[in-house]
Structures are given as structure tokens and as C-alpha cells.
N, C-alpha and C positions, 0 to 999 in steps of 0.2 A: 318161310322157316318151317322146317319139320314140327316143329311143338304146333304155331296152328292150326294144323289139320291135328295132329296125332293126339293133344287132350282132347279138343271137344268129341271127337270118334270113342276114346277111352270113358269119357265123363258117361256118353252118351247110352255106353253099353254098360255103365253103372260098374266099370272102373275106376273110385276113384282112388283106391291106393296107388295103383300103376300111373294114373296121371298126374299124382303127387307125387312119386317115387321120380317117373323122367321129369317134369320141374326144378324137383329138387336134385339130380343129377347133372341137369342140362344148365339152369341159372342158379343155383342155391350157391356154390363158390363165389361170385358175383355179388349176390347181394348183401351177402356175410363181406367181402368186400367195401362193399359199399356203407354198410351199418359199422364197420369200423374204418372207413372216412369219416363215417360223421361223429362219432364217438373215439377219436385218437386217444384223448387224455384222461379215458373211462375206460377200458376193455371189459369191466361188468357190465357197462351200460350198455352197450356191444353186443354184449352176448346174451344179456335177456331181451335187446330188440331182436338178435334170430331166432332165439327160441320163442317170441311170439309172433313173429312174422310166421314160423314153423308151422306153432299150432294153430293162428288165425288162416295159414293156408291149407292146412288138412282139414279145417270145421267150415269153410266156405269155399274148397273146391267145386263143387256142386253150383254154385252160384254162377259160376263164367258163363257170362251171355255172348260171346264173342264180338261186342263192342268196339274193341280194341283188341290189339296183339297182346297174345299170352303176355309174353315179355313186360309190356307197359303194365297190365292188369299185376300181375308179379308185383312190379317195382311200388303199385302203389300201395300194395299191401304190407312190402316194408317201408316205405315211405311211410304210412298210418303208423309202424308197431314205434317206429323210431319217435314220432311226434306223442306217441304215447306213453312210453317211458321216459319221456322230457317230461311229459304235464302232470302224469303220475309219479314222478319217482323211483323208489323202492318199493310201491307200495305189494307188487309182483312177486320182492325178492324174497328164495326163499320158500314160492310155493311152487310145488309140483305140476309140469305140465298135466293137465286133466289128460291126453290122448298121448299114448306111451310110444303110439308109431311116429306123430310127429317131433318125438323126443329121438329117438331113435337116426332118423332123417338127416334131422339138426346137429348130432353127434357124428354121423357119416360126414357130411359137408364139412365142419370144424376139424376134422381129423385132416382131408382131401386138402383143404385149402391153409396149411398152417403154413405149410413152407411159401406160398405164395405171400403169403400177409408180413414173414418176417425179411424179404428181401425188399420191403420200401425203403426209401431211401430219405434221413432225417430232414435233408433239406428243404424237400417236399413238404414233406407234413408241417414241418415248422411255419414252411408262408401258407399252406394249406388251415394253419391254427390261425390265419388273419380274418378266417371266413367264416359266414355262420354259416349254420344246420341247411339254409336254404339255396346258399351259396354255393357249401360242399355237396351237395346231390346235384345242383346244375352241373355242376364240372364233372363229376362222378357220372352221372348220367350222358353225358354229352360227350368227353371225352374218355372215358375208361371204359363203358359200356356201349358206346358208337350209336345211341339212339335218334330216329329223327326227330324234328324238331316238335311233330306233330306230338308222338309218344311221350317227349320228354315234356310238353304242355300237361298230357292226359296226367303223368306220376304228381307234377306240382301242383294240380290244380284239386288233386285227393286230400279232402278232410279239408279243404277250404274254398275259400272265393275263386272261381275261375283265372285263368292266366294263358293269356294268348301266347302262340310262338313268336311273335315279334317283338311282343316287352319280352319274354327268355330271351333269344336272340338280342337284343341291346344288354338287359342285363351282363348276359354272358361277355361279350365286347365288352363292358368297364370293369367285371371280374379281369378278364383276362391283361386289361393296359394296368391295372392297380398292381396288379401280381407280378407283371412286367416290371414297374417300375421298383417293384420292390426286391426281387431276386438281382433286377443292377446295383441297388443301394448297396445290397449283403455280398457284392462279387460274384456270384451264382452262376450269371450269365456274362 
């Protein structure tokens, strides 16, 4: 993927607005995406997990040790903001991002990605509200964002206990027959 090489080359030469700028061009659609999979029934809760995913990715771009794929490193960092404004609250709402570019960013992306977000489609989201927070980012991750199994372990296992790809992979599998059987119950399928 271009973002592997092209942040750490950017970070390196102590670009880091350019390599949070392509970031936030290249996955910020996606993961505002994704922050509202997991927040349907909140769009505030939504929107101040991107805008601290925004700002916790402008004030720790510098940190990418290349570990991992940009991408995964990305995702865990809204992975983190979303489990954040679950455990915190409001307690966020209300104060001003401290870094005005990642405010900036964040407001590009929401703009970019509106028309995307408003063509879901209810029945989705409706069996998609049978799942929790942990449930909606496997799928999210797995399916929407086409991550492998590997990466998709490295996002779940941020800000908690480790999680192999093979428990994701079975998880995913009884996500996936639960959801099945429940899109036949409602006519869907």
C-alpha cells in the first residue's frame, strides 16, 4: 500500500502534517465510517469519536514505529477514541479540539464522506443494532474495510487483552450465521 512507505518517508523527514493530511485523505472517510457503525443510534457520539481519533492522530503521528500497516495502526487509534467516549461519556463534549489542524482534517473528511454515510441502507443497520461495539468493528473491519485477519486481530486487541485471528475468525462465523438467521426471520433475505 502507498501509505506504508509514503508516511514513514513523510514522519521521517519530520513531515508530520503531510502524513496526517494523506492519512486523513487516504482512510479518514473509512474510519468516520466506521465510528458511525458503531455509534448509529448517537451521531454525536460519532462525531466526537472522529474528532478524537483526529486529534489523538495529529498528537501521536510521530509515534508510528511501523509495527504494523498504517491502516491497522489507523484503525486502532479509532478503535481507542470510540472505546473512549463509551467509558468517558460527554465528559469531551463541548471542549475544543487543543490542535485547530486536526479540527480542520476532521471537518474535510465529514464534509467528503456525508453523501456516503447517508446512502446505508435501514435494514442493515437495524440487524447491525443486534451487535455490540465489538461485534460492529469485526464486521466493519472485516467486511467494509477488507482488512486481513492479521490486522483486523492487531485493531481488537488495542486498549485490551490480546485476541488471536482464529477466535476473530470463529467469532466472525457466529456474527455472521446470528445475522443470517435473523435477516431470514425479518424477510430480508
Amino acid at each position: 500500500m502507498k501509505l506504508d512507505a509514503t508516511v514513514p518517508a513523510l514522519l521521517e523527514a519530520g513531515e508530520r502534517r503531510r502524513a496526517v493530511e494523506l492519512i486523513m485523505h487516504e482512510l479518514g472517510p473509512s474510519v468516520r465510517g466506521l465510528l458511525h457503525t458503531i455509534f448509529r443510534a448517537n451521531r454525536d457520539a460519532a462525531e466526537e469519536s472522529f474528532s478524537l481519533f483526529a486529534e489523538n492522530l495529529w498528537r501521536h503521528a510521530t509515534t508510528y514505529r511501523g509495527e504494523s500497516t498504517v491502516k491497522a495502526w489507523v484503525y486502532c487509534i479509532a478503535r481507542n477514541a470510540a472505546v473512549t467516549v463509551t467509558r468517558d461519556g460527554w465528559r469531551r463534549l463541548g471542549r475544543h479540539l487543543e490542535t485547530m489542524e486536526a479540527e480542520r482534517l476532521a471537518e474535510e473528511v465529514r464534509t467528503r464522506s456525508a453523501l456516503r454515510l447517508e446512502r446505508q441502507s435501514s435494514a442493515l443497520e437495524s440487524l447491525r443494532d443486534l451487535l455490540d461495539m465489538d461485534e460492529q468493528t469485526l464486521l466493519t473491519l472485516r467486511l467494509d474495510e477488507k482488512l486481513p485477519w492479521d490486522q483486523v486481530a492487531q485493531v481488537m486487541s488495542s486498549g485490551s487483552e490480546p485476541v488471536d485471528a482464529a477466535t476473530l475468525r470463529k467469532r466472525f462465523e457466529r456474527v455472521k450465521v446470528r445475522l443470517g438467521e435473523e435477516a431470514r426471520r425479518r424477510g430480508l433475505v
